[in-house]
C-alpha positions as CSV (number, residue, x, y, z in Angstrom):
1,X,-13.5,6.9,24.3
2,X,-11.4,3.9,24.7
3,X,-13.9,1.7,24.9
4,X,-16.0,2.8,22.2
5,X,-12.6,2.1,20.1
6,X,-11.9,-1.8,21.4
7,X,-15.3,-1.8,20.2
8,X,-15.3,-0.8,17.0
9,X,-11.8,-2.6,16.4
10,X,-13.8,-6.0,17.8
11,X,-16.5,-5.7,15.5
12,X,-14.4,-5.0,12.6
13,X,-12.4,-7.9,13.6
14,X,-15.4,-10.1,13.9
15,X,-16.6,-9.3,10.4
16,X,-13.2,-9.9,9.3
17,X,-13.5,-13.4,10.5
18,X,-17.0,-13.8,9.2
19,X,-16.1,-12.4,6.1
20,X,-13.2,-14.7,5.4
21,X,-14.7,-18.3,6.8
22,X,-17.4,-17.3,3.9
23,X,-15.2,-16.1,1.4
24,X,-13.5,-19.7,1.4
25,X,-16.3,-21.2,0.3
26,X,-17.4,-19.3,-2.0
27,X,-13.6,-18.5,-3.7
28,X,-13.3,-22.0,-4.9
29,X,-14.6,-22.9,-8.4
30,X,-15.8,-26.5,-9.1
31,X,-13.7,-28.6,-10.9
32,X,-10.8,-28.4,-12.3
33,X,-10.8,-25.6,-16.0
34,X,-8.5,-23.3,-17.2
35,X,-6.4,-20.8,-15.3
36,X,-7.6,-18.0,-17.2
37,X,-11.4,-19.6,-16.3
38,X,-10.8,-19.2,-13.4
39,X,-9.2,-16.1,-12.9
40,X,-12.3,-14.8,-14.5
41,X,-15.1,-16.9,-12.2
42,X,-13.4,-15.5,-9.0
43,X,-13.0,-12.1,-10.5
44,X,-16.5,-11.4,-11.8
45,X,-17.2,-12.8,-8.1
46,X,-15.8,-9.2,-6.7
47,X,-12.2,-11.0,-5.9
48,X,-8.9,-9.7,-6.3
49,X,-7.3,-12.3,-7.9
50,X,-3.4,-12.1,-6.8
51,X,-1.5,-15.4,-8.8
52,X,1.4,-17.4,-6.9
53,X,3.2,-19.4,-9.9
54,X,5.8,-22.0,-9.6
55,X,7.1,-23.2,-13.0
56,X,8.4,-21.9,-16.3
57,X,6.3,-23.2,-18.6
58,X,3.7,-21.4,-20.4
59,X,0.4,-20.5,-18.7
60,X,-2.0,-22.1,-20.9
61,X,0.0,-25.6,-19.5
62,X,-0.2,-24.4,-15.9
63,X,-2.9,-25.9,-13.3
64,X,-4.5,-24.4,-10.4
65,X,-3.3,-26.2,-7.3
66,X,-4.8,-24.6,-4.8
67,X,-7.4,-20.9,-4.1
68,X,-6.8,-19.6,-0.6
69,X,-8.5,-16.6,0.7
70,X,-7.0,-13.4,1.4
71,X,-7.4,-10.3,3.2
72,X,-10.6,-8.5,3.1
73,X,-10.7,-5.2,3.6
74,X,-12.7,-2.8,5.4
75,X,-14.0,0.5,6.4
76,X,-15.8,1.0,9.3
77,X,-17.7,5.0,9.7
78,X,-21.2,6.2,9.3
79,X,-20.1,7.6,6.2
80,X,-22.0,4.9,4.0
81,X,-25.0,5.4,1.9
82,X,-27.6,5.2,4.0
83,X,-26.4,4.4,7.7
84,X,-27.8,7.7,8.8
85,X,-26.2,8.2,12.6
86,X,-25.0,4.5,12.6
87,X,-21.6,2.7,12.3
88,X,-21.2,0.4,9.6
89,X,-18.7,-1.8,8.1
90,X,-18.2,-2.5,4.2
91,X,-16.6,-4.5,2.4
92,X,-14.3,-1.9,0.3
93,X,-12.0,-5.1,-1.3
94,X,-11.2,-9.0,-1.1
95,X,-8.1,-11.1,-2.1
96,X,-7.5,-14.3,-2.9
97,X,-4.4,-15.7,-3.8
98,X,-4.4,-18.8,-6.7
99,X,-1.6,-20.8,-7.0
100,X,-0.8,-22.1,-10.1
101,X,1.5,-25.4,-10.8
102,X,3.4,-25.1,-14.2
């Protein structure tokens, strides 16, 4: 039984990883816009879009300084449409975190 765990827990761990190298890349928008552009790009992308500010000023002056990914989270089980007998992992949310210079 133990080792059936350290299994599961080292494939959920390697999706994890997998998960985040490619969420990186694919968090990012191109070019600098607006915050409230992209809030919305990385949002209709399936992100959670959790904002770090620093500043007072009003967010229509703010810029984005930097997107780093966050967690992803996951749910291992053969309860998944589809899986039959097997275990898979889904994706259930991501996070990325958007820091804003104002």
């Amino acid at each position: 039984m133990k080792s059936f765990f350290f299994t599961t827990l080292s494939a959920g761990v390697l999706a994890l990883a997998a998960l985040g190298l490619a969420g990186t890349a694919d968090a990012a928008p191109s070019g600098p816009g607006s915050v409230d552009a992209t809030v919305s790009q990385l949002r209709s992308e399936g992100y959670q879009v959790l904002v770090n500010r620093v500043g007072t000023t009003p967010l229509d002056r703010c810029t984005v300084s930097a997107v780093r990914p966050g967690p992803a989270f996951l749910r291992t089980d053969s309860g998944a449409p589809g899986a039959h007998d097997d275990i898979v992992t889904t994706v259930t949310n991501r996070v990325v975190y958007l820091d804003l210079t104002c």
